[in-house]
N, C-alpha and C positions, 0 to 999 in steps of 0.2 A: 449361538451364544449371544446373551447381551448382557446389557450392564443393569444391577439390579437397582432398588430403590434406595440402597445401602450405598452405593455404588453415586448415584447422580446426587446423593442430598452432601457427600462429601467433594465431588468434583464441584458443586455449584458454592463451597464454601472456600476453596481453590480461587475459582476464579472471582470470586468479591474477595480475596486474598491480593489478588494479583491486581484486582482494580484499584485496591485501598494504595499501590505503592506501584505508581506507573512512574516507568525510563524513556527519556527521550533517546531519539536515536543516537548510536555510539556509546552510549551508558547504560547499557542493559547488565550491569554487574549482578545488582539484585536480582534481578530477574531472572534472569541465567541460572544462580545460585538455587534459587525456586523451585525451577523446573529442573534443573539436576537431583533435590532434593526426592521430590517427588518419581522422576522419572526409575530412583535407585531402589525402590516396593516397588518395580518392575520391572526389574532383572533382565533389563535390556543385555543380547551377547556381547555389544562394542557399545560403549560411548566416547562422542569426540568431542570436546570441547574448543574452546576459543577460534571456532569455524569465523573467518572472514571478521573479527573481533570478536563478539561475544556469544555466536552462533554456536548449539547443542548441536549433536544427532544422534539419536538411538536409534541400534541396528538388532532388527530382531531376524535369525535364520532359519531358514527352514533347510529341511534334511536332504533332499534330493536339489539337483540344477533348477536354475527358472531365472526368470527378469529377475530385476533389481527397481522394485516400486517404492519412491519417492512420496512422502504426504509430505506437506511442509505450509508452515505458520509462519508469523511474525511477533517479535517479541517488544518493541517499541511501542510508546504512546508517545501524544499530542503537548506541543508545547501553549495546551489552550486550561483555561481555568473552567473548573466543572463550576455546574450552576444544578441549584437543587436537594433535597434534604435525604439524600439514600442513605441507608445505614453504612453500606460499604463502598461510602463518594471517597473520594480520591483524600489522601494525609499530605501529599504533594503542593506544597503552592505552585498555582500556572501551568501544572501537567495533569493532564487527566488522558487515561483510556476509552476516548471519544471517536475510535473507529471498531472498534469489538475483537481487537488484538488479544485481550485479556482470553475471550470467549473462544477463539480460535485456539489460542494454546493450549484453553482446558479440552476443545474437541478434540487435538491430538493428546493430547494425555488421557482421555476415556479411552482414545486407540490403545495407547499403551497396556493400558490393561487389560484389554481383550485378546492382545496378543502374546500377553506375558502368561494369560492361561491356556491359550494354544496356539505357538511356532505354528507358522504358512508351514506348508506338507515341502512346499520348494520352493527356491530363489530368497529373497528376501526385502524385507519393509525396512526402509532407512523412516524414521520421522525427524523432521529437520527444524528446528527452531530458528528461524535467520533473523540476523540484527537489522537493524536501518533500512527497513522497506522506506518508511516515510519519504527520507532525502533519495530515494531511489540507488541509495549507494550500496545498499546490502547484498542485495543478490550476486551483484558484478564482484563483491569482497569474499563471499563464501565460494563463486566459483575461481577468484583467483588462486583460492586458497590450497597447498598444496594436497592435502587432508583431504578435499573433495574428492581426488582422483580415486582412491580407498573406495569412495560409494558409489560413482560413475553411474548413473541411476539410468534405466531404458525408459520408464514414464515416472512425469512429474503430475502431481495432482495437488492440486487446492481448492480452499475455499473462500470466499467473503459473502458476512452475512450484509443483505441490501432491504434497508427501510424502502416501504412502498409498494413492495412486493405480499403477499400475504406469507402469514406467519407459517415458514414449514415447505411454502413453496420454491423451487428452483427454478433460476434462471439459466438456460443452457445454448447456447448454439456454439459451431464448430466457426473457427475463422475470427478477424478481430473481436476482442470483447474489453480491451479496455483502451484509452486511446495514449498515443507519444506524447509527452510533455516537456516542458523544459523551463526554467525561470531565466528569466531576462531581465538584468543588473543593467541598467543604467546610470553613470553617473553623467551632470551636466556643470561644466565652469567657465565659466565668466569672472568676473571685477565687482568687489562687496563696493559700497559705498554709504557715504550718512544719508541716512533717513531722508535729510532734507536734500540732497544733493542727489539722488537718484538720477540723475543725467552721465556723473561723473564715474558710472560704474557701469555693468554690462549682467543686470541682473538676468538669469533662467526662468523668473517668473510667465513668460508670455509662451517661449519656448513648451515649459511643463504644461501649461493652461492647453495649449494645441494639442500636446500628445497625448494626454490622456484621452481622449475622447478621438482622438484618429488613430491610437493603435489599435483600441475596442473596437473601431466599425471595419477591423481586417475580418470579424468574424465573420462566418455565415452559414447556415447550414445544421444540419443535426449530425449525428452518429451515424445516422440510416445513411446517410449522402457520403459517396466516395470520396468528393471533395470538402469536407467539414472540415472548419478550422474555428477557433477559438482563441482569443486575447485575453485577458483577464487580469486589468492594473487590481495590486494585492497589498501594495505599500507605495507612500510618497513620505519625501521631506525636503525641507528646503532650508535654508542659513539658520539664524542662530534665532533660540525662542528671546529675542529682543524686538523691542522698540527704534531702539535708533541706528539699527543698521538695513540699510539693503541689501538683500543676499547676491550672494556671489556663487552658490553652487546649490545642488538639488538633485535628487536621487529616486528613481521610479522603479518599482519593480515589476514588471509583467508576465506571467505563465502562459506561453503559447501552449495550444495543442494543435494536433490532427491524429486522422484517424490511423493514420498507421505510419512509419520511420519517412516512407520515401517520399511522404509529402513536405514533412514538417522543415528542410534545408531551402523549400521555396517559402513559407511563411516567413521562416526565420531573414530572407533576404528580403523580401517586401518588409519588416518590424525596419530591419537595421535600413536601409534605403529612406525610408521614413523619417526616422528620428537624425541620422547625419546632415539629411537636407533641410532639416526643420532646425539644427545646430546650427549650422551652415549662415540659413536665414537670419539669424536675430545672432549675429558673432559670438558663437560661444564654443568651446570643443567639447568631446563627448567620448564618453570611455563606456564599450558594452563588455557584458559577462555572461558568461550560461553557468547553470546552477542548478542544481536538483535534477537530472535529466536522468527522465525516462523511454524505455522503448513501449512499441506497442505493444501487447500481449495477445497473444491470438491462440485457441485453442484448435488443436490438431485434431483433422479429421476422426481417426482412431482411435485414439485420447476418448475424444469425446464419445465416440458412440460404446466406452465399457463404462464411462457415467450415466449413461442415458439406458444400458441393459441395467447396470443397479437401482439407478433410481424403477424404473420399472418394476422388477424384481419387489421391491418394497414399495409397491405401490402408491406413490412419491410422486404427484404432479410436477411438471414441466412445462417448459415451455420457452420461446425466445423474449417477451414482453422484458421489456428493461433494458435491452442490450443490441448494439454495444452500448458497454458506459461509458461516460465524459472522462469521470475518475479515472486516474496514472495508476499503474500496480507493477513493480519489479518481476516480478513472477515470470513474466515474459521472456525473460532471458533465460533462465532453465529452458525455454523452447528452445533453445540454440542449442542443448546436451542433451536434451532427452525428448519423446514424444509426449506434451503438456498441454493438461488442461485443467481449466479453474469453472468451480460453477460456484454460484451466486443464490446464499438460501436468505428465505422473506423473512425478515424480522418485524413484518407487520405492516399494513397497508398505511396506518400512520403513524408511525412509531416517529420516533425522532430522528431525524436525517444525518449521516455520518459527520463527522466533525462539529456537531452542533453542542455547546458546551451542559445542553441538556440529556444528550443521548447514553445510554446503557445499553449494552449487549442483552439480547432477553436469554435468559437461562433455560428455555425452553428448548432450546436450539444444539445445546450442549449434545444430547442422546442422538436424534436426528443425525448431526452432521457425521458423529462415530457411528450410528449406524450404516450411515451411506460408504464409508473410508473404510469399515469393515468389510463391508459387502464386496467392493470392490475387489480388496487382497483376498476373500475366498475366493470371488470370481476364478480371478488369474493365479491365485499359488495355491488354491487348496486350503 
């Protein structure tokens, strides 16, 4: 069974639907509402709503016993301004679906309909819409969520499409594939003073001047390297947009990575060591925060090798090129409930690189990625 040509000219008007009206994360009402809509012409058995905030999942069954197979998207976008004249660019000021979320939720929803014209023979396909991948807050909210226990899933499967990659192609290997992250809040205070009298206060300016450029040289290394880590200053600011005052306080943001959880608490004590002694140095105090934090995401050997008979099966290149990637993905954490893996299809060798206020999901990708998530549930249920 596949999806006809009837079938992909109306999903691809779906997802420039869902482009035109993108939610940051926590706000995914509309969006939700969308894919409820839609998901309802396909007669899912259960649907559960307001998973972990504003998290779907349609559960389609099949007649005999079997696993409990998890697909599962994200339903957030980007608090970035799109740039560029698409018919279906973002109605949103400052939000745009500049990671291919849109395109992901229409590839589970071509699932839907594959499946609403033929029930797995056994077990059952949960399709999961989860809120706030961004802030990495979503995952950890849909598994706190009592509802989850209802779908208890044995494999977890996704996707992200990766610019860079050729169009159609997959990125695959077992073991990490995307890395730990975490945002690191610094505030720095000191003593404002006048403009002219800059002696009489205890400004952060020299402080911040240091750290920026000695939190960045913690990195070192690639993804390939066991030991890779990554700094990454993402925002600064200092006192007040005036002339006549010397600042008195100043705020740095910085995203650590590594490549997987049980490094990232030595990074994070060489960031914080760093910045207390450089406080320390020029008399001022300092308040840190974590934020956005992510685990590492690693796909399971097994997991991966019924992506790697599908893609096979539909004779679908692969391969490891691309990976691991730098990029945080919550996904990771379903590995903690169920046996989970995520592959990574090319949305084009140079397409436009994720979060780039010029990027679009290519609509080519829509059949491909439901053919692959199809493949799989015949695989394993028939």
């Amino acid at each position: 069974m596949t999806l006809t040509n009837a079938d992909i000219t109306e999903l691809t008007a779906l997802r420039h639907l869902l482009h035109q009206h993108p939610e940051v994360s926590g706000q995914e009402q509309g969006t939700a509402r969308r894919v409820i809509t839609a998901l309802t012409d396909h007669t899912p058995d259960h649907l559960l709503t307001g998973l972990g905030g504003h998290g779907v999942a349609a559960v389609y069954d099949g007649e005999g016993q079997g696993p409990t197979l998890l697909f599962r998207c994200e339903l957030d976008a980007l608090p970035i301004t799109e740039q560029g004249d698409l018919p279906h660019r973002s109605t949103v000021p400052g939000t745009g679906h500049l990671c291919g979320h849109d395109g992901h939720m229409t590839v589970i929803l071509a699932l839907a309909r594959l499946l609403s014209r033929q029930r797995p023979a056994r077990g059952r396909v949960v399709l999961l819409f989860q809120p706030a991948e961004e802030t990495g807050a979503g995952a950890a909210a849909v598994l706190r969520d009592p509802e989850f226990e209802t779908i208890s899933p044995d494999y977890a499967f996704a996707l992200h499409n990766m610019p860079g990659l050729p169009l159609g192609h997959v990125g695959l290997i077992p073991g990490p594939v995307n890395c730990a992250s975490r945002g690191m809040s610094i505030t720095l205070s000191g003593k404002s003073a006048h403009a002219s009298e800059p002696e009489n206060g205890r400004s952060p300016m020299q402080a911040l001047s240091h750290l920026m450029p000695a939190l960045t040289a913690l990195s070192r290394g690639t993804p390939q390297d066991h030991d890779f880590t990554l700094a990454t200053v993402t925002h600064t600011s200092m006192g007040a947009p005036a002339f006549g005052i010397a600042p008195g306080e100043a705020t740095l943001y910085v995203t650590l990575r590594t490549l997987v959880d049980a490094q990232m608490q030595a990074l994070c004590d060489r960031a914080e060591t760093l910045v207390t002694n450089t406080a320390a140095a020029h008399d001022i105090s300092v308040e840190i925060s974590y934020h956005d934090i992510f685990t590492h995401c690693a796909n399971d050997p097994d997991a991966t090798l019924i992506l790697r008979k599908a893609l096979d099966a539909l004779h679908i290149p692969h391969d490891a090129r691309g990976l691991p990637m730098r990029a945080s993905e919550d996904f990771g954490r379903f590995g903690q409930r169920a046996r989970a893996a995520m592959l990574f299809l090319g949305a084009g060798s140079t397409h436009a690189a994720l979060h780039n206020p010029d990027y679009d999901f290519p609509d080519d990708l829509i059949p491909i990625g439901a053919r692959i998530f199809h493949q799989v549930a015949r695989d394993m249920l028939g």
